[in-house]
MARBA-3410 file (N, C-alpha, C, O; in Angstrom, 1 decimal):
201
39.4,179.9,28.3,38.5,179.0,27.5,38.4,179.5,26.1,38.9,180.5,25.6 ~ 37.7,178.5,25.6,38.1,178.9,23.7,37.0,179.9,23.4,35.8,179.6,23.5 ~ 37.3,181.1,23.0,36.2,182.0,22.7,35.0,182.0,22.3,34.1,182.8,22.6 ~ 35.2,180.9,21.5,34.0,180.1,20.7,32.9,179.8,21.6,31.7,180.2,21.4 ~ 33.1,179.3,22.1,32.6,178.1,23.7,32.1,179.5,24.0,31.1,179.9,23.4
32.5,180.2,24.6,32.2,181.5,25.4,31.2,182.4,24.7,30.3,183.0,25.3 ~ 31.5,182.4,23.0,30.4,183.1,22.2,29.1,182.2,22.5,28.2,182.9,22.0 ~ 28.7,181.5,22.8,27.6,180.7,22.7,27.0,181.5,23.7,26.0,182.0,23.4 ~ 27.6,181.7,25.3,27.0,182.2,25.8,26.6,183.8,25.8,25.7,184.3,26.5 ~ 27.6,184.5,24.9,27.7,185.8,25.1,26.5,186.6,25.4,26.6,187.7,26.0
25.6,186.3,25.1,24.4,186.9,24.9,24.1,187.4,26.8,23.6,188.4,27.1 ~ 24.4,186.6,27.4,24.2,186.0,28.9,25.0,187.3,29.5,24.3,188.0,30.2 ~ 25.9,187.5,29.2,27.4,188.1,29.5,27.5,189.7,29.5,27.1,190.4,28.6 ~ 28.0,190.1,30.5,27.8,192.2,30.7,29.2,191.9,29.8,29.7,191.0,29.1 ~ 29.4,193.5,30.1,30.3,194.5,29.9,31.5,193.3,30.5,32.2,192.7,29.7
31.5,193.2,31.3,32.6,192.4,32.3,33.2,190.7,31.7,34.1,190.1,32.2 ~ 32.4,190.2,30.8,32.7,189.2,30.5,31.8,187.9,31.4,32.2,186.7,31.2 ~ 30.9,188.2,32.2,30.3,187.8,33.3,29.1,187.8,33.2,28.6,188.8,32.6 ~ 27.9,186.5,33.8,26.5,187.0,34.0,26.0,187.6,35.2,24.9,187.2,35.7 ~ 26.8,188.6,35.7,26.5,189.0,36.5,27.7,190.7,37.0,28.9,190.7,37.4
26.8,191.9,36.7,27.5,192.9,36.9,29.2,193.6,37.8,29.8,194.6,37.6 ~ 29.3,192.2,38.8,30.4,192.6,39.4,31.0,191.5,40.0,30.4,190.7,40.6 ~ 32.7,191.3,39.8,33.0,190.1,39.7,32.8,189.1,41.6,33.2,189.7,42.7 ~ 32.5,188.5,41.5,32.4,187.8,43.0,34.2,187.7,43.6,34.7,188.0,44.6 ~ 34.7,187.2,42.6,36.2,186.4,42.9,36.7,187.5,43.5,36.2,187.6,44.6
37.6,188.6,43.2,37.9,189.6,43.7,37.8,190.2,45.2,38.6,190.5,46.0 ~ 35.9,190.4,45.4,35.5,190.4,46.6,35.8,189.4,47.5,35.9,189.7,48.7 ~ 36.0,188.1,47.3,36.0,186.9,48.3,37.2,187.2,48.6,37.4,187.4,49.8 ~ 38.5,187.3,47.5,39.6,187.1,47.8,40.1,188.0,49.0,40.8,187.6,49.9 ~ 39.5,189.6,48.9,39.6,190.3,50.0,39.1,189.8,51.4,39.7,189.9,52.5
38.0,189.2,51.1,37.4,188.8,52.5,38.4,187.7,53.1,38.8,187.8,54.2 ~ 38.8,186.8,52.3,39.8,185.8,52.9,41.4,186.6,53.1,41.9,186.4,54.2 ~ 41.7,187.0,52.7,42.8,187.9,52.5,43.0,188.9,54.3,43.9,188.9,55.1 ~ 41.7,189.6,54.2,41.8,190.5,55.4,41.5,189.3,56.6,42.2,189.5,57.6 ~ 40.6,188.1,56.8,40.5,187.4,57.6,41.9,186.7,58.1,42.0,186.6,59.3
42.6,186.5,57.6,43.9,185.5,57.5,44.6,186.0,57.7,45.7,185.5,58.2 ~ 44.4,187.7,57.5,46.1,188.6,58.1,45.6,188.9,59.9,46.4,189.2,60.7 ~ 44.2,188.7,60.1,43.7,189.3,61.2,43.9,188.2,62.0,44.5,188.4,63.1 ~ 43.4,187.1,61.7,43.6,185.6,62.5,45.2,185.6,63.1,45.4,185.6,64.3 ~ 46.5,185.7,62.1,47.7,185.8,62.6,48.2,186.6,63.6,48.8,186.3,64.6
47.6,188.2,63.0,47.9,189.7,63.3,47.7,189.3,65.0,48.7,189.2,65.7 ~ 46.4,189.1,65.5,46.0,189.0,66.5,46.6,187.9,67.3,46.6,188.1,68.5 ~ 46.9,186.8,66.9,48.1,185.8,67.2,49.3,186.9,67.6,49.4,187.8,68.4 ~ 49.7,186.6,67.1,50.9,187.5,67.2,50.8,188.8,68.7,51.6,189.2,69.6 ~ 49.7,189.0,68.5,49.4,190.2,69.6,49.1,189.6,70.9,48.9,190.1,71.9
49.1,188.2,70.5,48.6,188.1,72.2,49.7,186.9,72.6,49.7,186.5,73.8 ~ 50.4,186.7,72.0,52.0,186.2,71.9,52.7,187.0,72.5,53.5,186.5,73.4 ~ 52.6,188.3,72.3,53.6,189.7,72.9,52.8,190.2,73.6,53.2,191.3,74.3 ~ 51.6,189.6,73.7,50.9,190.8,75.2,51.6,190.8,76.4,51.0,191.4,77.2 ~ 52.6,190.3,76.9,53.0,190.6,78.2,54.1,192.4,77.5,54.2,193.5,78.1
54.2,192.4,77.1,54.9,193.1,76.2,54.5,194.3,75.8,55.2,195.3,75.5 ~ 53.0,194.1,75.9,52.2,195.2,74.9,51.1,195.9,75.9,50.3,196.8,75.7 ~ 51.4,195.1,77.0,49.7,195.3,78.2,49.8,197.0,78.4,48.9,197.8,78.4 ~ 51.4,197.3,78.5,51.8,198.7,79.3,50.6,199.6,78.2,49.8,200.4,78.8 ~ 50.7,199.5,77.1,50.2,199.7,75.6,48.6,200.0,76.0,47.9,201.0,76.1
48.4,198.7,76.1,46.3,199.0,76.5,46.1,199.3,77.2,45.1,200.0,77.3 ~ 46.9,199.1,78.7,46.6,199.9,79.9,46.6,201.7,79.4,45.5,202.2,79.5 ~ 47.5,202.4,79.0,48.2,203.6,78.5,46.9,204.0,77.7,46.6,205.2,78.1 ~ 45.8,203.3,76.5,45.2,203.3,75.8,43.7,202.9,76.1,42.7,202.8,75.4 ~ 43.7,202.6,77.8,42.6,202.5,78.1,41.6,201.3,78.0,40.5,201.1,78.6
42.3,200.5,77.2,41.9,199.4,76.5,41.5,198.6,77.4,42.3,198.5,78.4 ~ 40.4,197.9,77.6,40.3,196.1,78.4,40.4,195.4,77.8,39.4,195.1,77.2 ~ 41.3,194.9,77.5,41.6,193.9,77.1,42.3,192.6,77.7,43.5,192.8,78.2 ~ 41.8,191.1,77.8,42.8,189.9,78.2,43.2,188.7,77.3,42.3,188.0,76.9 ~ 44.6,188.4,77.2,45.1,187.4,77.0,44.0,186.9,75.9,43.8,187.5,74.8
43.4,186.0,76.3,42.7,184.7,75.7,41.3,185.3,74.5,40.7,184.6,73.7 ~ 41.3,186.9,75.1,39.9,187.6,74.3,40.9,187.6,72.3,40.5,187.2,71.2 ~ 42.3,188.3,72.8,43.1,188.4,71.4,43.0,187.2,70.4,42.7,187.2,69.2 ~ 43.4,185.5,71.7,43.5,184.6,70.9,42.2,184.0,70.4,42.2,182.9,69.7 ~ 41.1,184.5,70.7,39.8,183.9,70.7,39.9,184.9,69.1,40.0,184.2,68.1
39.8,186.5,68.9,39.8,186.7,67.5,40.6,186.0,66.4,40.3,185.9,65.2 ~ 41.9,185.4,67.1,42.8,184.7,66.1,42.5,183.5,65.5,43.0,183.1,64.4 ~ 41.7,182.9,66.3,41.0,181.3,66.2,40.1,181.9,65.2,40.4,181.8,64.1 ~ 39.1,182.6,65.5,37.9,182.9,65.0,38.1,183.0,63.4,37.7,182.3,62.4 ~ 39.0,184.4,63.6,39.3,184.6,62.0,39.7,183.7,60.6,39.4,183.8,59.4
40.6,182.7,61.6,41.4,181.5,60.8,40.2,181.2,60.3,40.0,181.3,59.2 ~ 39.2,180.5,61.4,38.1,179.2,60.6,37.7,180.0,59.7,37.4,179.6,58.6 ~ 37.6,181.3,60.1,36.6,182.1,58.5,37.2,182.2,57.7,36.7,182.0,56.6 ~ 38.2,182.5,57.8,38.9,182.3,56.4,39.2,180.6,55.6,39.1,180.4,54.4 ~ 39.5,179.8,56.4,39.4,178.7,55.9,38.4,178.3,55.2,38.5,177.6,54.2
36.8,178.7,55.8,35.8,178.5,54.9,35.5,179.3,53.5,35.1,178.8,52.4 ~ 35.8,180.5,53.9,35.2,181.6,52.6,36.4,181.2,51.8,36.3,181.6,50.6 ~ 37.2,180.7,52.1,38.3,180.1,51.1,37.8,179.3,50.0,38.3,179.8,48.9 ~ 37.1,178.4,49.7,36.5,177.2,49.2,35.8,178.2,48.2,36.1,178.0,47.0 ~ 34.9,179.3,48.5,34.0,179.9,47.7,34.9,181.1,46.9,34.7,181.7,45.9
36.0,181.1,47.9,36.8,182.2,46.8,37.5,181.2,45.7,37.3,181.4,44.5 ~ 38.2,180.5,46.0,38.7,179.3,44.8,37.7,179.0,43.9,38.0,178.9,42.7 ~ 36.5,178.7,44.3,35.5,178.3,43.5,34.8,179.7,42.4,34.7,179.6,41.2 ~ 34.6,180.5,43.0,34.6,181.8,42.4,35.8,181.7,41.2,35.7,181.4,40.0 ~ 36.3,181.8,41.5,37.8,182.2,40.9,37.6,181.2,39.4,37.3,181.7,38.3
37.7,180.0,39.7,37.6,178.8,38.9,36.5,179.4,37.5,36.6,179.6,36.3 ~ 35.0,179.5,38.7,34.1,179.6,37.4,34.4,181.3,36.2,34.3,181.4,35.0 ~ 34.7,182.1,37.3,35.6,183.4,36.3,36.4,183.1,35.8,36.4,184.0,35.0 ~ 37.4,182.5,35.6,38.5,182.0,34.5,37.6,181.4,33.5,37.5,181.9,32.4 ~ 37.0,180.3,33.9,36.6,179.7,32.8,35.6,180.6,31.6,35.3,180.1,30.5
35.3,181.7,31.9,34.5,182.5,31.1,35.8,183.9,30.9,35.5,185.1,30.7 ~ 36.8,183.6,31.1,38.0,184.6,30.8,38.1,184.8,29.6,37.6,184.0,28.8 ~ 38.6,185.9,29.0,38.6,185.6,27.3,39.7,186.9,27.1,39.5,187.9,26.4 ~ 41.0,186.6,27.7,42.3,187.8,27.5,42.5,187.8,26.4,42.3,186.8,25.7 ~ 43.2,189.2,25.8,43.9,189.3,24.6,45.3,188.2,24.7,46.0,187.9,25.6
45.4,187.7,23.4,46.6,186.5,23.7,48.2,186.8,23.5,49.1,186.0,23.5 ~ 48.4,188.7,23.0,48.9,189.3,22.2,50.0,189.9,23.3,51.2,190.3,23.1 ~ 49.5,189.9,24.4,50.2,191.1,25.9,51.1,189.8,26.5,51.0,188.6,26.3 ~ 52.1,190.5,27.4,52.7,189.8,28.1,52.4,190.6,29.4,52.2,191.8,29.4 ~ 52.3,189.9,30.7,52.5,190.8,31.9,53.7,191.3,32.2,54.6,191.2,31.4
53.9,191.8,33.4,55.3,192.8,34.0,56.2,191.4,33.9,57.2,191.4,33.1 ~ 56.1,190.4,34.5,56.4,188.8,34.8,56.9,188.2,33.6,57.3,187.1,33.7 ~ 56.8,188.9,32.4,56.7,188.3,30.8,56.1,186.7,31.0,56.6,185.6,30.6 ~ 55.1,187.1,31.6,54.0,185.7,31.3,52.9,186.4,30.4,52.8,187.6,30.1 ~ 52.3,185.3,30.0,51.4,185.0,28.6,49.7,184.8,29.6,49.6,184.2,30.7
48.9,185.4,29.1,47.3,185.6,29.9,47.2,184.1,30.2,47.3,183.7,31.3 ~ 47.0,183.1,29.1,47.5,181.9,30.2,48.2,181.2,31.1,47.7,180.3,31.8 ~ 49.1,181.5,31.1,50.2,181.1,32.5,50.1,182.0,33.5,50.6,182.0,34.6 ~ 49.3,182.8,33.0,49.2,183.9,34.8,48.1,183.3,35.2,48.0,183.2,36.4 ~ 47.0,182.8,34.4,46.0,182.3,34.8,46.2,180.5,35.5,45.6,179.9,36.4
47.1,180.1,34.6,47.3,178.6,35.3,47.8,179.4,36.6,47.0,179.4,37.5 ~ 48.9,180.0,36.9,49.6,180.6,37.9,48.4,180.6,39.1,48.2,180.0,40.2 ~ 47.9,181.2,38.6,47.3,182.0,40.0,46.4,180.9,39.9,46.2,180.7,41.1 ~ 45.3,179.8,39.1,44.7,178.9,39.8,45.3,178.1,40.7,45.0,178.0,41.9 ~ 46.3,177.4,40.0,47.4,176.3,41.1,47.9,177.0,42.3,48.1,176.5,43.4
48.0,178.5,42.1,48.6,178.5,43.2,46.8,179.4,44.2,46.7,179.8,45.4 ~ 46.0,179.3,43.4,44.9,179.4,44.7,44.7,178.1,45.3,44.5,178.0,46.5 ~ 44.8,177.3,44.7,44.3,175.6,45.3,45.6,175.4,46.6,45.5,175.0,47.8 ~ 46.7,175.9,45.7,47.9,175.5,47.2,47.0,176.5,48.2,46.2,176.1,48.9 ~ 47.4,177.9,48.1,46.5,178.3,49.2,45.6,177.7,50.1,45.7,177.6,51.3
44.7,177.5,49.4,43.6,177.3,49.9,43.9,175.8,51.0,43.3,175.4,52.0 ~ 44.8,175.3,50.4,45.0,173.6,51.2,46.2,174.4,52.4,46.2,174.1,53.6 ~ 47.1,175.3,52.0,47.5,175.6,53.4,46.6,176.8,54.4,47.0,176.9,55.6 ~ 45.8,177.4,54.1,44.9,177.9,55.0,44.1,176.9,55.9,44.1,176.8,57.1 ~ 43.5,176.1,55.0,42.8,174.9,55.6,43.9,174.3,57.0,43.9,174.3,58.2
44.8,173.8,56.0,46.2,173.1,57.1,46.2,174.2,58.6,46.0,173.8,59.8 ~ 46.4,175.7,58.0,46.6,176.5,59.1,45.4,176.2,60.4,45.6,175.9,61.6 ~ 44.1,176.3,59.8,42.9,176.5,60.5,42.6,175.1,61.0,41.5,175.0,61.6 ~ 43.3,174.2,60.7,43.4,172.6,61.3,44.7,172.9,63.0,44.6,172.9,64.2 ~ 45.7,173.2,62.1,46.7,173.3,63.3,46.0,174.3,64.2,45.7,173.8,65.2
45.7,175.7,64.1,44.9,176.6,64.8,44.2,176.0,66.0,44.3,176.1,67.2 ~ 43.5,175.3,65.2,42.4,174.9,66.2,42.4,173.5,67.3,41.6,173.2,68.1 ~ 44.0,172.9,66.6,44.5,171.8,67.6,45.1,172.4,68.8,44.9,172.1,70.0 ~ 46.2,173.4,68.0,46.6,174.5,69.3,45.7,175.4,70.2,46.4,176.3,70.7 ~ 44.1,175.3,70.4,43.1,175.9,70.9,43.1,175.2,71.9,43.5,175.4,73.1
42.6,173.6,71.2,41.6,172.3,71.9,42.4,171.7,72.6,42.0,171.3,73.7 ~ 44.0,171.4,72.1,44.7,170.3,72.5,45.5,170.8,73.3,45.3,171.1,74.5 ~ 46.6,170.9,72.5,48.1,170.9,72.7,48.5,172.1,73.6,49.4,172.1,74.5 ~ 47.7,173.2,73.3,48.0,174.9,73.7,47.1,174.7,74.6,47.6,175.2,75.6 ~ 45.9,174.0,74.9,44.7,174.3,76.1,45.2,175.0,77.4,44.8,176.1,77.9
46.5,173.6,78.2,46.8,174.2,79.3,48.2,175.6,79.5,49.0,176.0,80.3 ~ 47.8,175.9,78.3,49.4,177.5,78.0,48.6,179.1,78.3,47.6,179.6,77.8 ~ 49.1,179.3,78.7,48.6,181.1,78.5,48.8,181.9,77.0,48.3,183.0,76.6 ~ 49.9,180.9,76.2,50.3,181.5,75.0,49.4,180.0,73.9,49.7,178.8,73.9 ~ 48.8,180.5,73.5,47.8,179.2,72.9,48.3,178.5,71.4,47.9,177.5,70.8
49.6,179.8,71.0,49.8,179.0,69.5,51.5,179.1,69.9,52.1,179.7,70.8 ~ 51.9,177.9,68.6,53.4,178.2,68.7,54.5,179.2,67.9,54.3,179.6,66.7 ~ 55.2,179.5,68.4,56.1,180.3,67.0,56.1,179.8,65.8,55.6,180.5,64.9 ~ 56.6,178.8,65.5,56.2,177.7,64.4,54.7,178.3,63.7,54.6,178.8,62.6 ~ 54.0,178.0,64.3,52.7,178.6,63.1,52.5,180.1,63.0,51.8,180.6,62.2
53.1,180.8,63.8,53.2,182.4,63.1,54.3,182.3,62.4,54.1,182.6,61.2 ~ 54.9,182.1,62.5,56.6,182.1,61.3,55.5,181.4,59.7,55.3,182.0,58.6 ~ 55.1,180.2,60.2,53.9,179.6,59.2,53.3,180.3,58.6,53.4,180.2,57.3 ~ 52.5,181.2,59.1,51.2,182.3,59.1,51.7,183.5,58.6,50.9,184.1,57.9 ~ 53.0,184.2,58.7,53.8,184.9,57.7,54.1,184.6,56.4,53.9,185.3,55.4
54.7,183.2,56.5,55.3,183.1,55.3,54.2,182.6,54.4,54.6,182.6,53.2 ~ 52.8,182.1,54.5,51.6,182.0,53.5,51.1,183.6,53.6,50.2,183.8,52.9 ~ 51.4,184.8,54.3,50.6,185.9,53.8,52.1,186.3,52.7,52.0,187.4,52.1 ~ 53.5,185.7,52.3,53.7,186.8,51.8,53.9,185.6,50.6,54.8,185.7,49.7 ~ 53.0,184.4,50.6,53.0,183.7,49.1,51.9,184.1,49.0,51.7,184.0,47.8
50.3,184.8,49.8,49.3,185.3,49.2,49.8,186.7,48.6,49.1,187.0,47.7 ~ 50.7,187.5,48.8,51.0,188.5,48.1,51.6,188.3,46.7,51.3,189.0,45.7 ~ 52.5,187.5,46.8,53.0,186.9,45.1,51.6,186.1,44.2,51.6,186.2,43.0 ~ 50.8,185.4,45.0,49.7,185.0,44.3,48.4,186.5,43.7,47.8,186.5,42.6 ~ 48.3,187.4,44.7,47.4,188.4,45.0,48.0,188.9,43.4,47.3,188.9,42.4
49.6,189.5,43.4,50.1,190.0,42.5,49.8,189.4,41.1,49.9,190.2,40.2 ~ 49.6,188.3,40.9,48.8,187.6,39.7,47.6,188.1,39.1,47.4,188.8,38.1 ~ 46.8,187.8,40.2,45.5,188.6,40.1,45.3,189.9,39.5,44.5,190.3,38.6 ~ 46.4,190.7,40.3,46.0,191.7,39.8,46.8,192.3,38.5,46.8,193.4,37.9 ~ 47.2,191.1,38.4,48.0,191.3,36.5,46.8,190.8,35.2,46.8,191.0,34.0
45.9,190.2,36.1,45.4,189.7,35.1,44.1,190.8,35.0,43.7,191.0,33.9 ~ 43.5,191.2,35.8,42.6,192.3,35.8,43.3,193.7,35.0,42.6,194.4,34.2 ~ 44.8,194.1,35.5,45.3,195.1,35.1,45.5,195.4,33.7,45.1,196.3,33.0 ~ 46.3,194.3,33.4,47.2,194.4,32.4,46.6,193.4,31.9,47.3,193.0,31.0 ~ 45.4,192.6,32.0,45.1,191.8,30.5,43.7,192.1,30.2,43.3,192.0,29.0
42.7,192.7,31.5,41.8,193.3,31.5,40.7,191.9,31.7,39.5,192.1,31.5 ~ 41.2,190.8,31.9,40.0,190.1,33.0,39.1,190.8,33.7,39.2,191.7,34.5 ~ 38.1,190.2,32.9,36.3,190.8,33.9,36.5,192.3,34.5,36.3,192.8,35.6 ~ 37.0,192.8,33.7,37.8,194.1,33.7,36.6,195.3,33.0,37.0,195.7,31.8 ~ 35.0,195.9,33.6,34.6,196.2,32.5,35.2,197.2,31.8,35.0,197.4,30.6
36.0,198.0,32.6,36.4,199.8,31.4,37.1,199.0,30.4,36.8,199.1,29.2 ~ 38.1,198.3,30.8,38.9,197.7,30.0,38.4,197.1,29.0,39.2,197.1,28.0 ~ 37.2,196.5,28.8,36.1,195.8,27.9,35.8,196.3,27.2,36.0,195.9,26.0 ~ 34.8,198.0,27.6,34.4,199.1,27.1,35.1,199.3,26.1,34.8,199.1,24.9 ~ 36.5,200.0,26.5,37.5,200.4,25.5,37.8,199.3,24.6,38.3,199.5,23.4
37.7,198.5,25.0,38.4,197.4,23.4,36.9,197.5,22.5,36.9,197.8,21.3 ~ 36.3,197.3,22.8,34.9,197.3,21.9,34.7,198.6,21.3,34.1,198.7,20.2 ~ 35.3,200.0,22.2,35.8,201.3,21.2,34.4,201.7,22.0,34.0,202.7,21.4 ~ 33.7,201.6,22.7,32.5,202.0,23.6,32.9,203.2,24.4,34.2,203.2,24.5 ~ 32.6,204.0,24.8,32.8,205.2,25.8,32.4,204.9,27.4,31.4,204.2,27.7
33.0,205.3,28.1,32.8,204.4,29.4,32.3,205.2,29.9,31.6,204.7,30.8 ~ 32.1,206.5,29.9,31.5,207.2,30.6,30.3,207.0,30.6,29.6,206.7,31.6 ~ 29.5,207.2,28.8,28.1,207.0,29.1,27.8,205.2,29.4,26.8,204.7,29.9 ~ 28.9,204.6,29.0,28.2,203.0,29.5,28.1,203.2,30.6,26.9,203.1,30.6 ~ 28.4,203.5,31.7,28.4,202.7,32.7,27.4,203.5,33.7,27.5,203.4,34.9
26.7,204.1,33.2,25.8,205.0,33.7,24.3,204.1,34.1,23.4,204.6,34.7
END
C-alpha cells in the first residue's frame, strides 16, 4: 500500500508495522498448515492400516480403522474453516505492508510480486482446501459410506500435491518476512537504527 495512506495511520502502528503486537497471519497459517497435513497424514494411515495394524498391535496402541479416518475428516473441515480467517488475516497485513522497494528476493522477485504471489496464490489455496473438505466429506457421507477405506487414492495423491504447492506458497511468506522484513519487528527496529535489545523489553 502507498506509504502515505499507511502514514496516516502510523501513529496506530507497533514496531511491526501493525495495530497489534504480533502478527495473526503467520499464526493461522500454521494452524491451517498443521491441520491439512494431519487430515491427509491420517488418511493415508488408515488407507495402509491393514498394513500398519502389526505396528499398533507391537506399540500397544487401540486403535480402529474408522477412529484414523474420523481424525482425517475432522482435521480437513478445520482446516477448511480457519482457512478463510487465515486469507483474511493475510489480506488485511499486506495492506498495511510497507517493504523496502530496493531488495529482490532469492526468487529475483520485487516485495510486490512476492506479495501479489503469495496473495493469489492464498486464494487458490484456500478454494482448493475448501474443494478438498467438500470432496472429504462426500467420501465420508456418500460415496465411501459403504467401504472400510473411506477416501480414494485420487484425493490423497490430491492432498499431496496441495501440501507441496502450500510449501512453494509457505516459501513466499517466508521471503517476505525474511528478506523484505514484513511485520517483521527486529527487522523494523534495525531500519529505524533502534536497538532491539532494549526495544523489545
Amino acid at each position: 500500500m502507498n506509504s502515505e495512506l499507511i502514514n496516516q495511520i502510523g501513529h496506530q502502528l507497533g514496531a511491526n508495522g501493525l495495530p497489534y503486537l504480533i502478527p495473526i497471519h503467520p499464526n493461522l497459517v500454521h494452524l491451517t498448515l498443521g491441520l491439512f497435513i494431519i487430515g491427509i497424514t491420517f488418511d493415508i494411515i488408515g488407507v495402509l492400516f491393514p498394513l500398519e495394524k502389526w505396528a499398533f498391535k507391537f506399540l500397544a496402541i487401540s486403535v480402529e480403522r474408522s477412529q484414523l479416518f474420523d481424525v482425517g475428516w475432522y482435521n480437513m473441515l478445520a482446516s477448511a474453516v480457519i482457512t478463510f480467517f487465515t486469507v483474511a488475516a493475510g489480506f488485511y497485513e499486506m495492506l498495511l505492508a510497507s517493504p523496502p522497494t530496493e531488495i529482490k528476493s532469492a526468487w529475483g522477485l520485487q516485495a510486490m510480486e512476492t506479495m501479489i504471489w503469495h496473495g493469489v496464490g492464498g486464494v487458490i489455496l484456500l478454494t482448493f482446501i475448501v474443494g478438498m473438505a467438500f470432496w472429504r466429506g462426500r467420501q465420508r457421507y456418500a460415496t465411501g459410506k459403504q467401504s472400510t477405506r473411506q477416501v480414494s487414492l485420487t484425493y490423497l495423491l490430491a492432498g499431496i500435491t496441495i501440501m507441496f504447492l502450500m510449501y512453494i506458497h509457505g516459501t513466499l511468506g517466508a521471503q517476505l518476512a525474511a528478506e523484505f522484513g514484513v511485520h517483521n519487528t527486529a527487522d523494523s527496529l534495525l531500519r529505524m537504527g533502534q536497538d532491539i535489545n532494549n526495544s523489545l523489553k
